[in-house]
N, CA, C and O of each residue as an XYZ file, in Angstrom:
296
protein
N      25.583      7.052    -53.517
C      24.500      6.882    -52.572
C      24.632      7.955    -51.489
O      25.793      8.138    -51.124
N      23.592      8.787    -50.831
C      23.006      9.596    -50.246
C      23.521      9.189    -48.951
O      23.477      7.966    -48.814
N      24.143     10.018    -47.646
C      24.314      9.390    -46.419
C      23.130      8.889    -45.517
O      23.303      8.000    -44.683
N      21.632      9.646    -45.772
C      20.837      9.627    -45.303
C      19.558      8.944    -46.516
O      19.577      9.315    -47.689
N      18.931      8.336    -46.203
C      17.546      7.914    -47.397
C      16.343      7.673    -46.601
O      16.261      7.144    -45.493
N      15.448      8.135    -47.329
C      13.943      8.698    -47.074
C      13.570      7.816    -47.949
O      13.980      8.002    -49.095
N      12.658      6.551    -47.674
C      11.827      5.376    -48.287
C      10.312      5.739    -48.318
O       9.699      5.756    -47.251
N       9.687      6.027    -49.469
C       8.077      6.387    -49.454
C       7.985      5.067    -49.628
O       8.769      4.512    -50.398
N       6.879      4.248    -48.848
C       6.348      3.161    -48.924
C       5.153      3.046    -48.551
O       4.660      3.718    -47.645
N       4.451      2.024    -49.326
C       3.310      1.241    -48.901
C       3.001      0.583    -47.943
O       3.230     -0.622    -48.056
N       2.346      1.080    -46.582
C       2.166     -0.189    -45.517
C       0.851     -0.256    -44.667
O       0.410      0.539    -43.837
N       0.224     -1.787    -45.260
C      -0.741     -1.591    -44.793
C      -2.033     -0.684    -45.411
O      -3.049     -0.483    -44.745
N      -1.819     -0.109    -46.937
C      -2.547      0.531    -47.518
C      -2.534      1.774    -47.202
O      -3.482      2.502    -47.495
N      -1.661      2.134    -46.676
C      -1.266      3.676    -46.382
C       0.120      4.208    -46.599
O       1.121      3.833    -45.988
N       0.097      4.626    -47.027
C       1.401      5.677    -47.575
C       2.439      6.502    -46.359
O       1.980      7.487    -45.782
N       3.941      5.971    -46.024
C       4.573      5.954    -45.382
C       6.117      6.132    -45.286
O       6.722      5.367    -46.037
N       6.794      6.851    -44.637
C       8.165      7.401    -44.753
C       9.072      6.091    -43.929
O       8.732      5.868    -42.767
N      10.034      5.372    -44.435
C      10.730      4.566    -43.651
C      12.018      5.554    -43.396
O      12.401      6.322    -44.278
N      12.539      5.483    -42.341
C      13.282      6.433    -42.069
C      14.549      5.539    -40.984
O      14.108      5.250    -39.871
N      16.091      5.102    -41.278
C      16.764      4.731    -40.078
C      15.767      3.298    -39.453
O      15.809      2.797    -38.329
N      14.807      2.861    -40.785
C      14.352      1.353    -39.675
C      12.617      1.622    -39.182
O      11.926      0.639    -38.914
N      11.990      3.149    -39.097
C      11.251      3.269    -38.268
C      10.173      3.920    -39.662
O      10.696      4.390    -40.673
N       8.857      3.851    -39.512
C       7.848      4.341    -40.062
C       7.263      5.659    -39.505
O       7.032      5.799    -38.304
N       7.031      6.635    -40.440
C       6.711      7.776    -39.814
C       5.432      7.848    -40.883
O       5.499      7.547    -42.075
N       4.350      8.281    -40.229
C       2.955      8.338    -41.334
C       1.861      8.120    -40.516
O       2.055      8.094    -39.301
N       0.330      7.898    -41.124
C       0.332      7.720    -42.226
C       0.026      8.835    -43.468
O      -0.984      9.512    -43.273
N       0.550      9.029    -44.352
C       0.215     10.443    -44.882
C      -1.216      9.925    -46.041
O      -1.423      8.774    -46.424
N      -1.871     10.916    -46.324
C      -3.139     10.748    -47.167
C      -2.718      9.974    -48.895
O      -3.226      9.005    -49.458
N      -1.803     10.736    -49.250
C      -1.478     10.282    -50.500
C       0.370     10.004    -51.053
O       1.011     10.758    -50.321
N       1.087      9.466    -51.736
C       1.948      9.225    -51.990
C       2.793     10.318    -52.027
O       3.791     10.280    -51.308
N       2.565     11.410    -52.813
C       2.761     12.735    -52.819
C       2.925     13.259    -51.632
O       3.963     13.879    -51.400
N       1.997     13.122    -50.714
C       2.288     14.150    -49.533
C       3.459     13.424    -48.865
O       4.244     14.020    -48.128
N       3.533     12.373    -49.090
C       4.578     11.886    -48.266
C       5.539     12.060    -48.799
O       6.374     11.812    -47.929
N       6.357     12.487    -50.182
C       7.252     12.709    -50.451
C       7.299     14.068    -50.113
O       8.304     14.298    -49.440
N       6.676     14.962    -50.294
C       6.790     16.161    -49.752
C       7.343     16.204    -48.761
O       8.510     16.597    -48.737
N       6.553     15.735    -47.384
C       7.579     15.402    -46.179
C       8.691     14.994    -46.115
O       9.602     15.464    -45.432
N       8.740     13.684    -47.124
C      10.418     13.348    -46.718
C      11.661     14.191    -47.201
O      12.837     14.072    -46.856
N      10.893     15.373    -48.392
C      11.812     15.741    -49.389
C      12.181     16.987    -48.213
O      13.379     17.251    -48.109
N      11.301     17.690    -47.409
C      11.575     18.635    -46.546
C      12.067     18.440    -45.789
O      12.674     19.415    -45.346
N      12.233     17.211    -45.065
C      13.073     16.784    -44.152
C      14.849     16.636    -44.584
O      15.872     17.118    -44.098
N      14.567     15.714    -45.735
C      15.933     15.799    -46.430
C      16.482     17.297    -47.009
O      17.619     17.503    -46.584
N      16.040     18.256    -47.755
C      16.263     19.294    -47.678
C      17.152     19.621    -46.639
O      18.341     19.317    -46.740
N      16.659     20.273    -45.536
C      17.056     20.542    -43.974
C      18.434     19.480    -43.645
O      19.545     19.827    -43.246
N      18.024     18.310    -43.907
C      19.792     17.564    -43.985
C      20.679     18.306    -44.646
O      21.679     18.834    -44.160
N      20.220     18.360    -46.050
C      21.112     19.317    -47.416
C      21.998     20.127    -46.680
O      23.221     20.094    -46.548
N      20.875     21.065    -46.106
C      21.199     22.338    -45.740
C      22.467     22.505    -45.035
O      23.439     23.195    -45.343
N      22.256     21.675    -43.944
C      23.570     21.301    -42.961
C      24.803     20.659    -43.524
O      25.843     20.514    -42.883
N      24.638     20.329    -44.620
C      25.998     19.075    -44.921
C      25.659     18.010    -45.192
O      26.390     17.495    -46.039
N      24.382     17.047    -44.663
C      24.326     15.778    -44.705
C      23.721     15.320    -46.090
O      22.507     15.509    -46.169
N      24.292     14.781    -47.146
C      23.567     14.267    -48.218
C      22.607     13.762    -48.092
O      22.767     13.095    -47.070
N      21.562     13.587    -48.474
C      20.436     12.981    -48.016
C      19.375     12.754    -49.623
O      19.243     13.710    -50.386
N      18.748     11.456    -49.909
C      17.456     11.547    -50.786
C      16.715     10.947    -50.827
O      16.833      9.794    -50.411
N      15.893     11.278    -51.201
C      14.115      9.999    -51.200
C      14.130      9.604    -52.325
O      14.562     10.086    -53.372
N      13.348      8.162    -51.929
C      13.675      7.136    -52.914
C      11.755      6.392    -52.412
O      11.164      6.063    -51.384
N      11.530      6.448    -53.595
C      10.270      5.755    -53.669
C      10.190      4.468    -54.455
O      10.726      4.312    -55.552
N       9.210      3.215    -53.571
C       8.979      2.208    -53.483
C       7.484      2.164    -54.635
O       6.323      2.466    -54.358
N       7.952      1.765    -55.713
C       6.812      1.541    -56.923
C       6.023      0.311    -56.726
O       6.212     -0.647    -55.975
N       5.492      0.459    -57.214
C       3.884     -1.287    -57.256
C       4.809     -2.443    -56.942
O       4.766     -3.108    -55.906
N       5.897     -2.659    -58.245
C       7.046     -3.413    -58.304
C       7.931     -3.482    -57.455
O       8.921     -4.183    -57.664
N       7.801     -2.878    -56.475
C       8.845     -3.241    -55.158
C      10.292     -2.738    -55.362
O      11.149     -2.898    -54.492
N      10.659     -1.812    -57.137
C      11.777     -1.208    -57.336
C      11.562      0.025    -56.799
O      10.423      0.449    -56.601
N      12.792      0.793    -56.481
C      12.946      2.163    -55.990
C      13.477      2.675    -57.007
O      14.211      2.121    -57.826
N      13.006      4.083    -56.967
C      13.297      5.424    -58.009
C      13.448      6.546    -57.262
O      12.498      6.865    -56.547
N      14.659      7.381    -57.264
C      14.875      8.562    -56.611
C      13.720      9.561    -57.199
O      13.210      9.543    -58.319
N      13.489     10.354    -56.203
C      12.464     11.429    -56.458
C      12.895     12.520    -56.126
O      12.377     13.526    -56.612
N      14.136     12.641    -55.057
C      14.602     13.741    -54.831
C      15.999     13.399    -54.328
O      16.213     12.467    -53.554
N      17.066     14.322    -54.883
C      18.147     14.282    -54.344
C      19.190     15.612    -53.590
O      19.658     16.347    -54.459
N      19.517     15.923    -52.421
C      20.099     17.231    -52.351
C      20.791     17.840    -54.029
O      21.242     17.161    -54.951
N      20.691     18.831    -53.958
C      20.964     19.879    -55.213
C      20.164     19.013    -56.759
O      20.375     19.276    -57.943
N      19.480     18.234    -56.323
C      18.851     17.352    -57.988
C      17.335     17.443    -57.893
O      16.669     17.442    -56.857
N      16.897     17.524    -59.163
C      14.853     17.212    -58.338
C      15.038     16.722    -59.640
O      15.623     17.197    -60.613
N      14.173     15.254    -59.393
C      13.453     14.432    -60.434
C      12.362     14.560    -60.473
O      11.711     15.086    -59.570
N      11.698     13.927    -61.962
C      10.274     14.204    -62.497
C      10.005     12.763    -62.749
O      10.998     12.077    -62.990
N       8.796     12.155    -62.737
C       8.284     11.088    -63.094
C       7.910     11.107    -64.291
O       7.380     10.113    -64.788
């Protein structure tokens, strides 16, 4: 597990980064919001801090989408 995790979620019918507890959004589509979180985590990478996004499916399971040095495909 990642020291840092980036949650794409659903809230409220809008598409949203949980981040440390707090919601950052709302972004237009699911996608853009991983984009964001993946750039943000990136920039962790960069420094040292492990970091990855993990997206919240229909089903309420999570699936990594991005991990420092890994990129997943759906």
């Amino acid at each position: 597990m990642a020291a840092e995790q980036y949650f794409i979620v659903q809230d409220n019918n809008e598409w949203k980064i949980s981040f440390k507890g707090k919601h950052y959004g709302p972004y237009d589509t699911q996608q853009a919001a991983i984009e964001a979180a993946t750039d943000a985590a990136y920039a962790m990478g960069e420094i040292g801090i492990d970091a990855e996004v993990l997206v919240q499916d229909t089903d309420k399971k999570l699936r990594t989408a991005w991990s420092h040095g890994h990129m997943f495909y759906r």
